[in-house]
C-alpha positions in Angstrom: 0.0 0.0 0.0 1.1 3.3 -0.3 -0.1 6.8 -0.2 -0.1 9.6 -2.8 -1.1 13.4 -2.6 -3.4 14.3 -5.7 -5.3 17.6 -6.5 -8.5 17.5 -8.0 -10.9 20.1 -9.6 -14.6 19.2 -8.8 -18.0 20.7 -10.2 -19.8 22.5 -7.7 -23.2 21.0 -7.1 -26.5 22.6 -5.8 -26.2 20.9 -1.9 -23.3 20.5 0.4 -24.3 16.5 0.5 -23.9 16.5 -3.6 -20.8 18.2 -3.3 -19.4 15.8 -0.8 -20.8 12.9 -2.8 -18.7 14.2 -5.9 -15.9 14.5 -4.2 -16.1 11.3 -2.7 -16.7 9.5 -6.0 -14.4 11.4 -8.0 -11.6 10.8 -5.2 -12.1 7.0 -5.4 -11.6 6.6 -9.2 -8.0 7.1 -7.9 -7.9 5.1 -4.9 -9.2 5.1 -1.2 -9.3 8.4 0.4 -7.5 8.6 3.4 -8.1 12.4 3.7 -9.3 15.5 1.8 -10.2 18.9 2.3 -11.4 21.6 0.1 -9.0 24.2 -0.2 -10.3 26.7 -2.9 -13.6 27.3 -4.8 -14.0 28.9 -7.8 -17.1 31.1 -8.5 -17.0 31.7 -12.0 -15.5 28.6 -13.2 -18.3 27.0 -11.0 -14.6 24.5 -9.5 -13.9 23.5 -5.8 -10.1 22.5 -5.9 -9.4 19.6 -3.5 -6.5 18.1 -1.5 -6.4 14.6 -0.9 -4.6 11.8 0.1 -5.3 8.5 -1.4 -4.0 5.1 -1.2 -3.3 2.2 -3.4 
């Protein structure tokens, strides 16, 4: 196993729980989330930039 720090730009959706769910989803395409945290939305793009670290 090991771990890896990715970035990842995420739609925003129209709830906090479908945001959350997107993330979630999006995150394990990659791997198992061990952590993440939003760190940066973007209004006009309509982005949320997450941190995350995943393992494999």
């Amino acid at each position: 196993m090991t771990t890896h720090f990715i970035l990842a730009e995420i739609d925003l959706e129209e709830t906090p729980t479908e945001l959350q769910k997107a993330i979630e989803t999006e995150l394990k395409k990659q791997g198992e989330p061990l952590r993440w945290a939003v760190t940066a939305v973007d209004v006009e793009k309509q982005k949320a930039t997450v941190e995350a670290v995943i393992t494999k």
